[in-house]
N, CA, C and O atoms as CSV, one atom per row, in Angstrom:
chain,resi,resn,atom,element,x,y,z
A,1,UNK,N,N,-132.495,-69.965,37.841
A,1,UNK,CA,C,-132.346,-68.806,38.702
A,1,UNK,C,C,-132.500,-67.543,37.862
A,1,UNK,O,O,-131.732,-67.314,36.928
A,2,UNK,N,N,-133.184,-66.981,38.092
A,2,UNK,CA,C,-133.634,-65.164,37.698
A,2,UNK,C,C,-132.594,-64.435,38.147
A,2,UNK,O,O,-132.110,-64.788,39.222
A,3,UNK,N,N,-132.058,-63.361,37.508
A,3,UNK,CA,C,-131.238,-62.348,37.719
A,3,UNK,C,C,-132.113,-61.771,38.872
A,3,UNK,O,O,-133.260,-62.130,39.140
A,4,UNK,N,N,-131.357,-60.786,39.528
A,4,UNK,CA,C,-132.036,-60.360,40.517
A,4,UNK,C,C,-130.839,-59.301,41.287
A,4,UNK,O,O,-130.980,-58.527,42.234
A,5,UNK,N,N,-129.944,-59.542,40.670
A,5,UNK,CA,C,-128.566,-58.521,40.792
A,5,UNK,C,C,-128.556,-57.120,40.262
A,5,UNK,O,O,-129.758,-57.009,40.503
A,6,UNK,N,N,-128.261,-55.983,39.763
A,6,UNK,CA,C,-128.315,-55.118,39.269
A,6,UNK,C,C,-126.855,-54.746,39.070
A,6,UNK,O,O,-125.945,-55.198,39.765
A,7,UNK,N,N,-126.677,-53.741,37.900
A,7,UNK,CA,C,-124.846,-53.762,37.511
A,7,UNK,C,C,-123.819,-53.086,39.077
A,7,UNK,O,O,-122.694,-53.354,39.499
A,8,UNK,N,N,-124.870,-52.178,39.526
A,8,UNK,CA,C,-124.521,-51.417,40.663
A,8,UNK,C,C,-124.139,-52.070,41.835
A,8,UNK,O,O,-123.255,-51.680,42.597
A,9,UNK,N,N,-124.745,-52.958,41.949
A,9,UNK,CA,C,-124.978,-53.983,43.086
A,9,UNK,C,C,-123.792,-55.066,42.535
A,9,UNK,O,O,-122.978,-55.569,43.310
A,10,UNK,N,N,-123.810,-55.267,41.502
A,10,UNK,CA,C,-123.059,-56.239,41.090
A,10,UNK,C,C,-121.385,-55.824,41.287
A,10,UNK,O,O,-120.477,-56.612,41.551
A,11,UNK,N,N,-121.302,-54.685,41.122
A,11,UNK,CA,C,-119.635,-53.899,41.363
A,11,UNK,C,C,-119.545,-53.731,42.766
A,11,UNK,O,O,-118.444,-53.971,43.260
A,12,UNK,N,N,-120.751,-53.260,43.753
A,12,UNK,CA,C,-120.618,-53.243,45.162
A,12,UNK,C,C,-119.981,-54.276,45.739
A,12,UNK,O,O,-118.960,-54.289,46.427
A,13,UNK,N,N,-120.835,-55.310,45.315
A,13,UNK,CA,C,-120.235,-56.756,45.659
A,13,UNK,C,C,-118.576,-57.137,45.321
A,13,UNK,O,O,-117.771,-57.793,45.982
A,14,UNK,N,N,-118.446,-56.484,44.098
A,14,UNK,CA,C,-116.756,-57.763,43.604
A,14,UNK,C,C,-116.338,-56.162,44.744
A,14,UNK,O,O,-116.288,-56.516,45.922
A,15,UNK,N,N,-116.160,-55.155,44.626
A,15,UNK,CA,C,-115.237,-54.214,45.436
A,15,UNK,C,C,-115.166,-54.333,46.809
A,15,UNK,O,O,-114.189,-54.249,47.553
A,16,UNK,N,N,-116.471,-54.566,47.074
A,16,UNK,CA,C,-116.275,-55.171,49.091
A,16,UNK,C,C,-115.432,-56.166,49.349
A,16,UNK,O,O,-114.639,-56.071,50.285
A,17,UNK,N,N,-115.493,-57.385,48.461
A,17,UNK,CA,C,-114.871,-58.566,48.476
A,17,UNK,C,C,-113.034,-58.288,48.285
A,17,UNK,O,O,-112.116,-58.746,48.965
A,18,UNK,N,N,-112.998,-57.468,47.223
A,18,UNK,CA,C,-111.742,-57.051,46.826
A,18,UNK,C,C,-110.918,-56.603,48.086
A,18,UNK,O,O,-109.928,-57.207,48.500
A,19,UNK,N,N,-111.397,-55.584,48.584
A,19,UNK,CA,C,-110.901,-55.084,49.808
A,19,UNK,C,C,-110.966,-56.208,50.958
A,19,UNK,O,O,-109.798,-56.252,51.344
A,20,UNK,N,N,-111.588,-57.001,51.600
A,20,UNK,CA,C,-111.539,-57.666,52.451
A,20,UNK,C,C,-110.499,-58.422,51.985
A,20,UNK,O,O,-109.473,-58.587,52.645
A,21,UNK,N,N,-110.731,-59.032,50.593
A,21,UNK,CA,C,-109.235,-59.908,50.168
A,21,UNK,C,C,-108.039,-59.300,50.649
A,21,UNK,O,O,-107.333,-59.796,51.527
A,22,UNK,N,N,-107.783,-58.060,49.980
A,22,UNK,CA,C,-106.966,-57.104,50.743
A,22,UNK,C,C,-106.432,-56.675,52.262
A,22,UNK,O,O,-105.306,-56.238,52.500
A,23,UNK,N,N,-107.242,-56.844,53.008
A,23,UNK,CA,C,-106.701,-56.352,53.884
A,23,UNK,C,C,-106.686,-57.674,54.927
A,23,UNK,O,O,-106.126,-57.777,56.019
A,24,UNK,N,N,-107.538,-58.681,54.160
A,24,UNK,CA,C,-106.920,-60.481,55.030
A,24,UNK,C,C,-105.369,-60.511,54.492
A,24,UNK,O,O,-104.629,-60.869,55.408
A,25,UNK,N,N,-104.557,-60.200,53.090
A,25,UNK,CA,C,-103.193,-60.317,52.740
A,25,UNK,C,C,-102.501,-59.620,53.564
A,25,UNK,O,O,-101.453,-60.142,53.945
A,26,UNK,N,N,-102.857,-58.219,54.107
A,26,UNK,CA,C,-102.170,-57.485,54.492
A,26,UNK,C,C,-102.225,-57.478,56.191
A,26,UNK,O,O,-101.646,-56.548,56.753
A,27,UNK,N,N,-103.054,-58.716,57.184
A,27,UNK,CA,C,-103.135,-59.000,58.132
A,27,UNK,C,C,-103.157,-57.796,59.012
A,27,UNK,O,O,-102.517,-57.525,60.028
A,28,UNK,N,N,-104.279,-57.001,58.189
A,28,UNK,CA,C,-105.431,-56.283,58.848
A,28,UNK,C,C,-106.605,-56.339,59.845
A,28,UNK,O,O,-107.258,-55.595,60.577
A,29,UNK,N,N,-106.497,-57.857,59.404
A,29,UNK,CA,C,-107.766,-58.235,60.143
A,29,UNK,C,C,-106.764,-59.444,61.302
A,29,UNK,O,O,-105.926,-60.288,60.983
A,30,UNK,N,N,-107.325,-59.037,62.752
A,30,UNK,CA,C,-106.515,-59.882,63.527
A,30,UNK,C,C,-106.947,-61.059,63.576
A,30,UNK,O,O,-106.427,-61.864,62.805
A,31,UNK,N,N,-107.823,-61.439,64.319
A,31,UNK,CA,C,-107.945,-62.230,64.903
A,31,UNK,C,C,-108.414,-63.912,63.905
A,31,UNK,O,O,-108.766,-63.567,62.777
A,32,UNK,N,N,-108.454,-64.806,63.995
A,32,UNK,CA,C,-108.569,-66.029,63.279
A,32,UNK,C,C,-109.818,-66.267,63.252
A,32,UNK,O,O,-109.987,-67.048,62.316
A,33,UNK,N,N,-110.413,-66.129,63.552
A,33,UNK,CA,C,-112.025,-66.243,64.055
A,33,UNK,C,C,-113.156,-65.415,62.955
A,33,UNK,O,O,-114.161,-65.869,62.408
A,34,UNK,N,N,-112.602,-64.158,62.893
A,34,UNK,CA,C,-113.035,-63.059,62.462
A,34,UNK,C,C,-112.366,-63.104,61.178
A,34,UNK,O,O,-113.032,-62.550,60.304
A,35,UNK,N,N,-111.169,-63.627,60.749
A,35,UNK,CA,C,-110.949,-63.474,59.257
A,35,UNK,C,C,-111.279,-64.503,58.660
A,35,UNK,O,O,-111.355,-64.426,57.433
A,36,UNK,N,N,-111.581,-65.793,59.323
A,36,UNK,CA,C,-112.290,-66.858,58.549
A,36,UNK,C,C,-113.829,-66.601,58.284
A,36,UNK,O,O,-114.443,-67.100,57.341
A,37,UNK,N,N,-114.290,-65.889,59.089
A,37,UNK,CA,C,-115.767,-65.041,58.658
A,37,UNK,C,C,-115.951,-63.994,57.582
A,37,UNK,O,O,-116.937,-63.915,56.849
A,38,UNK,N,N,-114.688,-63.045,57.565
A,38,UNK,CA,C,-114.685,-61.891,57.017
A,38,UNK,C,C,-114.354,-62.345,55.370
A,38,UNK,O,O,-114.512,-61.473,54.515
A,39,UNK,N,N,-113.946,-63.564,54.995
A,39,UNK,CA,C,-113.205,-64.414,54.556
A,39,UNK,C,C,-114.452,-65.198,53.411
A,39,UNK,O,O,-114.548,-65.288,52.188
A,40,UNK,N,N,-115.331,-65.698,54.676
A,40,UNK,CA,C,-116.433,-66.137,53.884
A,40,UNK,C,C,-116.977,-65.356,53.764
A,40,UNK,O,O,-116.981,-65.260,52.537
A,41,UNK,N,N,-117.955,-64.013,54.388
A,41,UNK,CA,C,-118.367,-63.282,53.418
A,41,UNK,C,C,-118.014,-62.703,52.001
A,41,UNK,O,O,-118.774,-62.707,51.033
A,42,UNK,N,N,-116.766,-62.216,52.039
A,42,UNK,CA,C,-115.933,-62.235,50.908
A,42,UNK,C,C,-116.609,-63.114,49.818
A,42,UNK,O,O,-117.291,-62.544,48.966
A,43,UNK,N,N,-116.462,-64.495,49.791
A,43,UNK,CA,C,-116.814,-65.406,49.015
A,43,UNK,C,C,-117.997,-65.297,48.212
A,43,UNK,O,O,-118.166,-65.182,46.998
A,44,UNK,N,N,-118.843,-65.369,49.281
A,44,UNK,CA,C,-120.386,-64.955,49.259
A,44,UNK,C,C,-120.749,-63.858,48.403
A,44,UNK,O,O,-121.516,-64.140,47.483
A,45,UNK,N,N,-120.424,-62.862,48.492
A,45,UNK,CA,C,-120.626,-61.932,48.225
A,45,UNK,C,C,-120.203,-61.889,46.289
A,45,UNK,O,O,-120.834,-61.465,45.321
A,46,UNK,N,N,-118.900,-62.528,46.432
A,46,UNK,CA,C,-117.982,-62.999,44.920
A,46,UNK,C,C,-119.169,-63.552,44.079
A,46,UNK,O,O,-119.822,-62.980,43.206
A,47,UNK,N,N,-119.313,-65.231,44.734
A,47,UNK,CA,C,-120.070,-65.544,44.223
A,47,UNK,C,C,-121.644,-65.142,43.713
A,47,UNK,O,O,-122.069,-65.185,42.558
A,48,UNK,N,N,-122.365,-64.740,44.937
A,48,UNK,CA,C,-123.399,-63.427,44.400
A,48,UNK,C,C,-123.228,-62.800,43.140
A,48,UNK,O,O,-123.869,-63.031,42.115
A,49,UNK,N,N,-122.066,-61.772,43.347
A,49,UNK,CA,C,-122.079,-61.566,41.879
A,49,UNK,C,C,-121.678,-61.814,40.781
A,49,UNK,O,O,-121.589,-61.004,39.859
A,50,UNK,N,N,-121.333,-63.185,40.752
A,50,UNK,CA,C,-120.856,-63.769,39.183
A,50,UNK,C,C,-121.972,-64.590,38.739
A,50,UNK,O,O,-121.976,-65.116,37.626
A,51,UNK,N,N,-122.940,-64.715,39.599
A,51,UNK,CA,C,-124.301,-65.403,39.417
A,51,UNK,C,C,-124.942,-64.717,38.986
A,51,UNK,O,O,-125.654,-65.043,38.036
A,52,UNK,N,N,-124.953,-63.425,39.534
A,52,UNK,CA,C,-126.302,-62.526,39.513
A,52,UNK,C,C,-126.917,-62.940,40.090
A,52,UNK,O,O,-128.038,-62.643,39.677
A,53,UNK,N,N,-126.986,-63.567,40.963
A,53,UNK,CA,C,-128.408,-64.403,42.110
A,53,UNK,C,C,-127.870,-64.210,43.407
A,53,UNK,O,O,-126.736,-64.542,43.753
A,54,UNK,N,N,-128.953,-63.515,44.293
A,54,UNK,CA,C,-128.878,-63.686,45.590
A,54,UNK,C,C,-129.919,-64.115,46.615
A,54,UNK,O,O,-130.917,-63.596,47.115
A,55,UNK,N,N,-129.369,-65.106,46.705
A,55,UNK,CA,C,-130.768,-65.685,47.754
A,55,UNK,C,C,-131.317,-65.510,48.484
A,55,UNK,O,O,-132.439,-66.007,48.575
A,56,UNK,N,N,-130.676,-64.508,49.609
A,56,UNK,CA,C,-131.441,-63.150,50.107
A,56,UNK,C,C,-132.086,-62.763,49.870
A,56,UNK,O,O,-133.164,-63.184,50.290
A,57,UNK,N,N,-132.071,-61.536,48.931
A,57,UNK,CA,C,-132.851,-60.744,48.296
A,57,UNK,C,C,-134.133,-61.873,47.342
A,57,UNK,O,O,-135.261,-61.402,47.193
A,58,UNK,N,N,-133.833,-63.280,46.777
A,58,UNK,CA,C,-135.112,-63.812,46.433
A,58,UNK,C,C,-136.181,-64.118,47.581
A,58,UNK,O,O,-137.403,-64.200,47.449
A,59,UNK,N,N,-135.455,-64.260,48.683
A,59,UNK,CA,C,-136.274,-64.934,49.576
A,59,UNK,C,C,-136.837,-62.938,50.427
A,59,UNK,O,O,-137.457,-63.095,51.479
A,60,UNK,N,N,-136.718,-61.995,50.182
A,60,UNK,CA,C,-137.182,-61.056,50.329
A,60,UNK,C,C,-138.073,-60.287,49.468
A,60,UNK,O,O,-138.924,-59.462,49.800
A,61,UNK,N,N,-137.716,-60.715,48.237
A,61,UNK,CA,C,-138.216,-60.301,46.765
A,61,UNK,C,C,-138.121,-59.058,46.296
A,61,UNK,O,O,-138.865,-58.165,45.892
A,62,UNK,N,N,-136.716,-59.309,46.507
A,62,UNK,CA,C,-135.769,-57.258,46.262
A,62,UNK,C,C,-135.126,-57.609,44.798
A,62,UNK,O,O,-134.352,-58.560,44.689
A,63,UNK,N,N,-135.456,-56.863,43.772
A,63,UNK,CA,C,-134.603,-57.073,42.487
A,63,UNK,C,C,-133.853,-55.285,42.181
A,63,UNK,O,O,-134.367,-54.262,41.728
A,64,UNK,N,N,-132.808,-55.516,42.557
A,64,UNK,CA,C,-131.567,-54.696,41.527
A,64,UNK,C,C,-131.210,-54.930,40.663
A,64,UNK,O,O,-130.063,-54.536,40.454
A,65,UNK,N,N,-132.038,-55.869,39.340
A,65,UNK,CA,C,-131.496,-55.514,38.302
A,65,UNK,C,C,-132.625,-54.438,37.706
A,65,UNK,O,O,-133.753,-54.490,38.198
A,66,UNK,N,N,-132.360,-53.520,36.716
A,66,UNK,CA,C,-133.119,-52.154,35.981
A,66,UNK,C,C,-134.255,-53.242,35.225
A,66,UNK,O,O,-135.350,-53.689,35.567
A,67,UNK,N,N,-133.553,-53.373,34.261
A,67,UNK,CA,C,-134.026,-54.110,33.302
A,67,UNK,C,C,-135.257,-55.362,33.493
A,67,UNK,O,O,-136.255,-55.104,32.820
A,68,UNK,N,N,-135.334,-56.415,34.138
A,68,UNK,CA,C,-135.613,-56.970,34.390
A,68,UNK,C,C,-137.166,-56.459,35.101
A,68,UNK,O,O,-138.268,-56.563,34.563
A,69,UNK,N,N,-136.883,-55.929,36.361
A,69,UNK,CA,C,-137.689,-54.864,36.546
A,69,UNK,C,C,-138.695,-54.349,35.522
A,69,UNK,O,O,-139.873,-54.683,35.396
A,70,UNK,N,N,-138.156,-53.676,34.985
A,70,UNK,CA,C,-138.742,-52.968,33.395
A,70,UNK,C,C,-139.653,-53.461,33.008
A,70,UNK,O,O,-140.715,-52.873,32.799
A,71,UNK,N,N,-139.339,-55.245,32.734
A,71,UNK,CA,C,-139.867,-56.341,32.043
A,71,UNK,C,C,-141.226,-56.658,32.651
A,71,UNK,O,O,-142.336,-56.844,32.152
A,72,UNK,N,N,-140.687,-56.658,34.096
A,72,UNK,CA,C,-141.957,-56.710,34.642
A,72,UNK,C,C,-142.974,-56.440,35.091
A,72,UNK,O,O,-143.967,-57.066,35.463
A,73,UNK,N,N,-142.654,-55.364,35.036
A,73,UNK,CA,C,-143.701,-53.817,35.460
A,73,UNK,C,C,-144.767,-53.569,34.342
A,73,UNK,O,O,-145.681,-52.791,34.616
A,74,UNK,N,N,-144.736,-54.160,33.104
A,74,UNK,CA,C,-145.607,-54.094,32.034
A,74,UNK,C,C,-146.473,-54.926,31.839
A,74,UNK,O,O,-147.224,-54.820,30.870
């Protein structure tokens, strides 16, 4: 798997997740339905960025990382 994350993207991700963690503890989110969703995105999103890979964006062919980029543009 190719990076395809960027550092920016990569903090977007753990902080969205952070907060949803957050506010599922703090039973913010009502309903059961909706926090087992809100729940897995969370995850998703975690995992995304401890990979640096998103399968999304490969299967779109969007790269946020700088660098990488860089590499390939030459």
């Amino acid at each position: 798997m190719k990076k395809n994350i960027g550092t920016i993207d990569k903090i977007l991700r753990v902080v969205i997740a952070i907060v949803i963690a957050v506010l599922y503890y703090m039973d913010l989110i009502v309903s059961d339905t909706l926090s087992a969703i809100v729940l897995f995105l969370a995850a998703v999103l975690l995992i995304t960025s401890l990979l640096n890979f998103c399968p999304i964006y490969f299967i779109l062919r969007i790269n946020s990382c700088r660098r990488d980029r860089e590499i390939n543009d030459d």
